[in-house]
N, C-alpha and C positions, 0 to 999 in steps of 0.2 A: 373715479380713480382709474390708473393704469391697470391693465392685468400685468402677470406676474414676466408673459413675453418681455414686456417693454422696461421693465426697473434692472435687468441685469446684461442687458448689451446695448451697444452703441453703435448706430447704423451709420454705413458712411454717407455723407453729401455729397448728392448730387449737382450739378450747378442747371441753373435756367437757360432755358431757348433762348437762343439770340438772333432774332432776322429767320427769314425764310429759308429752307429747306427742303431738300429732296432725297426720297431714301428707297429702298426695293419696299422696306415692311414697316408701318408704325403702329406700333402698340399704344391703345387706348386704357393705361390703368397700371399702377405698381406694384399691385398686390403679388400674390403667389401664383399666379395663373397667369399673369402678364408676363411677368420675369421669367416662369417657365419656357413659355414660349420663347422669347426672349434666346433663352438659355439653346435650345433646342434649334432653333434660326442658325444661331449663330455655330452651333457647332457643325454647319453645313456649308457657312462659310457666306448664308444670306445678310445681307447688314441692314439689321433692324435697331429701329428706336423706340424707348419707352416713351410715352407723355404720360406724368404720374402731376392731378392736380395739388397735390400739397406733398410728402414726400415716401419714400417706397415702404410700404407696409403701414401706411400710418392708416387702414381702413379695418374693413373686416380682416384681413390675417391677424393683427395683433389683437382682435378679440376670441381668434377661435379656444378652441380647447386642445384641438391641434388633435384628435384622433386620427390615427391614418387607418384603415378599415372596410373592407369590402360589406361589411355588415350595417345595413342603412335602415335601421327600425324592420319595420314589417315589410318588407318588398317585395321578394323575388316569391311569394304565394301570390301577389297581387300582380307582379309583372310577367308571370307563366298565364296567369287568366286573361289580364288584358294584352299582350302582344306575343304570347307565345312561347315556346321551349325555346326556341331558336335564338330569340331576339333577348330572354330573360338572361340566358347563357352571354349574350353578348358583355351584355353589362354587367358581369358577377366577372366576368375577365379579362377588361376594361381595366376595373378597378383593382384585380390582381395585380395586372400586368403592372400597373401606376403602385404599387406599394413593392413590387421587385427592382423597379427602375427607382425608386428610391434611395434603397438599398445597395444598388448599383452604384447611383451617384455618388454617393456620402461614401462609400469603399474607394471608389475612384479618386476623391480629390481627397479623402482623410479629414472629413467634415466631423468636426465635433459639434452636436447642435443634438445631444442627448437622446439619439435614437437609441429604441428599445424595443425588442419582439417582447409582445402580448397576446395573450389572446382576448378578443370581444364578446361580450356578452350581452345581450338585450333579456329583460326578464320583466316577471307581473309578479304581481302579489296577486290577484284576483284572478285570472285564467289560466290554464296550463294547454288549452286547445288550439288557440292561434300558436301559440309558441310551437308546439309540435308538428302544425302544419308548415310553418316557416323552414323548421329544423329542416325537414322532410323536402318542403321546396329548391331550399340552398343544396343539399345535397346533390338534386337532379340536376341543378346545373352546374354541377361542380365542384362544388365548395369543401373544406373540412369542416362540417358543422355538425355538432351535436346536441339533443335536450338530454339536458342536467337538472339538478335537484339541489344540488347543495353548492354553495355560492360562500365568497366571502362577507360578506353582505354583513351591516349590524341589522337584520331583521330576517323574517322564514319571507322565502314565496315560493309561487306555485309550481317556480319553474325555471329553467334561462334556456337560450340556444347559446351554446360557445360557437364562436367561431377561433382555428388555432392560426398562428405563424401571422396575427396580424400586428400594430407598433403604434406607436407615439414619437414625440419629440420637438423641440423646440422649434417652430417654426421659423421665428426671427435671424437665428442663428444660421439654420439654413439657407433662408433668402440670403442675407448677408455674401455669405461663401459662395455662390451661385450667380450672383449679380456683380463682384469684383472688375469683368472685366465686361460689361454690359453698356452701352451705350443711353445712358437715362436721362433726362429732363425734368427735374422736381419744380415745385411749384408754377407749375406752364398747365393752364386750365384749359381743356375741349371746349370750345361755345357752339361751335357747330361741324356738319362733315359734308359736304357736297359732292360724289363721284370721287376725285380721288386726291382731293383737298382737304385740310383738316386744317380748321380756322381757330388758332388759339391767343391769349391772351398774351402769349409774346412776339406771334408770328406764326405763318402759314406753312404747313409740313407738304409736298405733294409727294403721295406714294402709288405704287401698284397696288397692294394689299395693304390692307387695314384689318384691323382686329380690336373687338369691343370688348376686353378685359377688365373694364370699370365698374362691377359688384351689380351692376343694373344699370342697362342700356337706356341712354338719355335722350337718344331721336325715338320718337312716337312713331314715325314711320319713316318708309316701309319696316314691316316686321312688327308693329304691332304688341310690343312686348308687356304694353301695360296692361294689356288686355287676356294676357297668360300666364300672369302670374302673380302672387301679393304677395307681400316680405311678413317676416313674425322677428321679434324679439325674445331672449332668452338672455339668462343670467346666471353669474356663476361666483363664490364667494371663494376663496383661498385660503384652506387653515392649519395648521400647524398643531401637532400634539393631539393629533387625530387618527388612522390607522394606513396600514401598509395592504394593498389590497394584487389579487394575483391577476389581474388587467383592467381592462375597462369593463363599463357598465352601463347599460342606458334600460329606463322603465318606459314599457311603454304603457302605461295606464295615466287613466287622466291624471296630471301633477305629478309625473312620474321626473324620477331624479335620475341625472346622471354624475358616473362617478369617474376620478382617473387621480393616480398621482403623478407627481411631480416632482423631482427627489422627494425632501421630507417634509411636503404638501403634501395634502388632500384638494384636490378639486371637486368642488359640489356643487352640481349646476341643475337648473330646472328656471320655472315661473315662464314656460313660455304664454304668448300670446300675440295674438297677432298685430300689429303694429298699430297704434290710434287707438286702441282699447284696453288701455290699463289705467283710466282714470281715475282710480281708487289706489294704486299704489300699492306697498307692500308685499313686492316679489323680493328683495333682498333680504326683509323681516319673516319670509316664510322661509326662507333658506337658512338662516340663521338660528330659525325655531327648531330646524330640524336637525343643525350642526349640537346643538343644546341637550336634545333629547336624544339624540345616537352616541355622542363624545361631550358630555360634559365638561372634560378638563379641558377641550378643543378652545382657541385660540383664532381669530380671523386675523390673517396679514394684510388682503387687500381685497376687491371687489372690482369684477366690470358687467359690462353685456355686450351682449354682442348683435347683428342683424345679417337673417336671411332671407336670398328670396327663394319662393318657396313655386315649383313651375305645378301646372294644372293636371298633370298626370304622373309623377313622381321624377319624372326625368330630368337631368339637365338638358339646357340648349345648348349644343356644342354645333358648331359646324358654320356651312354656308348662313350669314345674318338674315337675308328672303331672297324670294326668287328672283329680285330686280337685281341682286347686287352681288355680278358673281364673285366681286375680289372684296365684298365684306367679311369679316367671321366675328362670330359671336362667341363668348364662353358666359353662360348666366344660368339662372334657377337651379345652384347645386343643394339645395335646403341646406341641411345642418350638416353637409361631410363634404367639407369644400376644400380637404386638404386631399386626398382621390381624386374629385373631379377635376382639379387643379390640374393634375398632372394628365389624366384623361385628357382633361382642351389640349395640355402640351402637345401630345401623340397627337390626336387629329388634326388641332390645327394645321400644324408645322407638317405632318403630310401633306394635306390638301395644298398648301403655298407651295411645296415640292411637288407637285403633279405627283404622289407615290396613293395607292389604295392603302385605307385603312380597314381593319378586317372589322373591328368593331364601330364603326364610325354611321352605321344608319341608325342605331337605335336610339342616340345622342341627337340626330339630324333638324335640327331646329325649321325642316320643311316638312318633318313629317304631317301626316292628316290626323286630327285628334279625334280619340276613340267618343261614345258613346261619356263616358266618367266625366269626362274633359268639355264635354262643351255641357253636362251641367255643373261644371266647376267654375267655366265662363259664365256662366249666368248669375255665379251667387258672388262673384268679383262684380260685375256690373251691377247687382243690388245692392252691393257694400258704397260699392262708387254714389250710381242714385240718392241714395241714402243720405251719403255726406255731401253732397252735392248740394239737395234739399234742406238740408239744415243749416248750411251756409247761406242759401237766399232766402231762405222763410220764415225761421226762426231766430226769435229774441232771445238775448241773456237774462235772465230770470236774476242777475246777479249785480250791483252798481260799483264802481272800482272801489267805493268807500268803503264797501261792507267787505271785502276781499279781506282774511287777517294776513298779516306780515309773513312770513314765509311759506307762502302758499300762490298757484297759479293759479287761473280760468279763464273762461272766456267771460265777459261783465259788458255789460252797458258805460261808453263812456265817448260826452259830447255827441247826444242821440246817435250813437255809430257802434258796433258791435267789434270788442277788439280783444286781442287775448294781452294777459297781465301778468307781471309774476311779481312778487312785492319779498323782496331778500329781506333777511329775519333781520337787518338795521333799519327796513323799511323806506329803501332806495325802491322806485317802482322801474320797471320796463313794461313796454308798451308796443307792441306787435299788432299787424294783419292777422288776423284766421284764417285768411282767405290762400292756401298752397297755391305758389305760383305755377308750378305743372299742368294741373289742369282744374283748380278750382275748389277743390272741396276742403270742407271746414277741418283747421288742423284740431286736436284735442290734447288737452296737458297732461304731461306725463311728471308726474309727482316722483316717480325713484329718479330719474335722469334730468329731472327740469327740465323738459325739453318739450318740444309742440313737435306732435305727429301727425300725419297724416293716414289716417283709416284705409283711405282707397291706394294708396299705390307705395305708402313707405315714406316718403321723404322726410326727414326731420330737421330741425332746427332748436337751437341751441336759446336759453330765456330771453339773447339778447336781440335775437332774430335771424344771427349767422347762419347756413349753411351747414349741417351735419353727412347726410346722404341722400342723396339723389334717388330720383329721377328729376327731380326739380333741380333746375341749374343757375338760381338767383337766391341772394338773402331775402328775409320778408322787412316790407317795408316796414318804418319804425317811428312812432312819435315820440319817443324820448331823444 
């Protein structure tokens, strides 16, 4: 189903590339990070263009939860230890500075798109010690952060950090207002990028600078990105006749839930995991168990999920794309606060293409050298990959398409050839490859979303074999 972004605005169309093109800047991606930039180009007077493969916001933006918030789970104890006071500070007001220029913007143009100051909260039921060191961390660098005790919460815990003066809001609405007078290209697909060519399905763009706004960078190299990062999935139900809460919330304990309203929504989101490993299902039936037990008179209006990539040291990659390519830029790995980082790529990027220094712009720097955490974070990516790699050349389906029941997918035996199946509850089959065309490894079926994942680097695909999200840039082939 839609989230709740997409059922009450109407984005305007874009129209398609036509013939070849030359421009100073082209943006690879439509989402909020692209248009930002975008936005920020342009009000310099650079003339840049979007290439959005289906149309703007139709990816992760219209999945988020739209948190806007300096406050990113457990961090800044964890980014004082690995990179410093210095560099921890960078990125606590980084994402300050992206939640004032917000603020800015939407005053400036008179943006209705339901911004609200809130304050954040992150909380446990089970420890109250990390939380405290957190509180105490944010502080050092900066921040208005406090540990609290007593929460709106329908349950006790042990603890929260508030963070104060942070917000929410419609994201769609935003983009909307922001992209009016943007130069964009919807349905015009990247197939490839050559120096300072950009080969798409309606025509060739050549620019000075480019920029990979596209939720996960789909050239393997240089830059290497699938090798620094894996995407997770999370999910979020929408309900009504539920409660009025005094800001956001996120748990961070295992299965920890987050919270936000909406006018007179509830958002209640959890079930993450990490993409290709939900073969068992029922993260919307655990959300829903728990809308039951906290608000029983509670009401669901809708349901989505959404997908992140999640980078190997907590960081996003913002900046120069690798060292070979000095008029690429990259905006990827924001994990789960992609509406910040958003506007972080804004600022840096759109410096760097202006020759202007950015003050926060190393800590982002998608050339930094990764710490000790980081490359054995690379190692347990590469065994996930291994892993599914192997199971796609060596192992059998233990399953025959006949014994598959009706509304249900897998991988099965069929015509001695190993293929994945999903058989709709009228008992129409489809018939898919396992095999991710990216780079190989065996996809696995995803029972809430019907869909085939891939474990090693995210891509997903839709029952009938379509294309959902990248890094993979082909449908899977199809015997039906």
């Amino acid at each position: 189903m839609h989230s709740i972004w997409k059922q009450n605005v109407q984005l305007t169309k874009h129209p398609t590339l036509k013939g070849d093109l030359t421009v100073d800047v082209a943006i690879i991606g439509g989402g909020l990070a692209g248009t930002l930039i975008a936005y920020f180009l342009q009000q310099q007077g650079i003339q840049a263009i979007i290439l959005e493969a289906d149309t703007v916001a139709s990816g992760q933006t219209s999945g988020t939860t739209a948190k806007v918030t300096s406050q990113h789970g457990l961090i800044y104890h964890q980014l004082i230890k690995d990179f410093g006071k210095n560099k921890a500070a960078q990125y606590a007001q980084a994402n300050q500075q992206a939640i004032t220029s917000y603020r800015e913007i939407i005053k400036e143009h008179a943006i209705e798109c339901e911004f609200e100051d809130y304050p954040a909260h992150i909380y446990s039921t089970l420890d109250s010690k990390s939380l405290k060191e957190e509180a105490l961390a944010a502080q050092t660098v900066g921040l208005p952060a406090t540990f609290v005790t007593d929460t709106q919460l329908p349950f006790p815990v042990e603890g929260a950090v508030k963070l104060d003066r942070q917000a929410q809001f419609h994201p769609l609405k935003f983009i909307e207002a922001i992209s009016k007078n943007l130069t964009i290209y919807e349905h015009t697909k990247v197939n490839n990028v050559e120096g300072q060519r950009i080969f798409t399905n309606r025509g060739t763009v050549t620019a000075k600078d480019i920029v990979f706004a596209c939720h996960y960078p789909f050239m393997n190299k240089p830059g290497y990105y699938f090798l620094r990062m894996h995407q997770e999935r999370s999910y979020v139900i929408a309900l009504k006749n539920a409660c009025k809460l005094d800001g956001t919330y996120l748990g961070i304990d295992p299965n920890g839930l987050s919270f936000r309203n909406s006018g007179d929504l509830l958002l209640l989101g959890g079930g993450n995991h990490r993409t290709g490993e939900n073969s068992k299902g029922g993260q919307y039936n655990f959300l829903r168990e728990k809308a039951k037990e906290f608000w029983p008179q509670s009401q669901e209006v809708t349901h989505w999920s959404a997908q992140d990539c999640m980078p190997l040291d907590g960081v996003p990659y913002i900046g120069q794309f690798s060292h070979s390519t000095p008029h690429w830029y990259v905006a990827t790995g924001f994990g789960k606060w992609g509406m910040t980082s958003s506007m972080v790529s804004a600022h840096i990027i759109s410096d760097a293409i202006l020759g202007k220094v950015n003050d926060y712009a190393e800590v982002f720097s998608p050339l930094r050298i990764s710490i000790a955490e980081s490359a054995k974070a690379s190692l347990d990516e590469t065994a996930h990959a291994v892993k599914s790699l192997s199971r796609q050349l060596f192992t059998k389906p233990n399953t025959e398409i006949e014994a598959l029941p009706v509304g249900h997918g897998g991988v099965v035996e069929y015509e001695c050839d190993k293929v994945g199946v999903y058989k709709t509850p009228s008992g129409e089959t489809f018939i898919v490859s396992t095999r991710c065309p990216h780079l190989g490894c065996q996809l696995e079926w995803n029972p809430d979303e019907l869909s085939w994942d891939c474990p090693c680097h995210g891509s997903r695909f839709d029952y009938t074999g379509k294309l959902i999200n990248n890094p993979a840039q082909e449908d899977l082939p199809s015997n039906k």
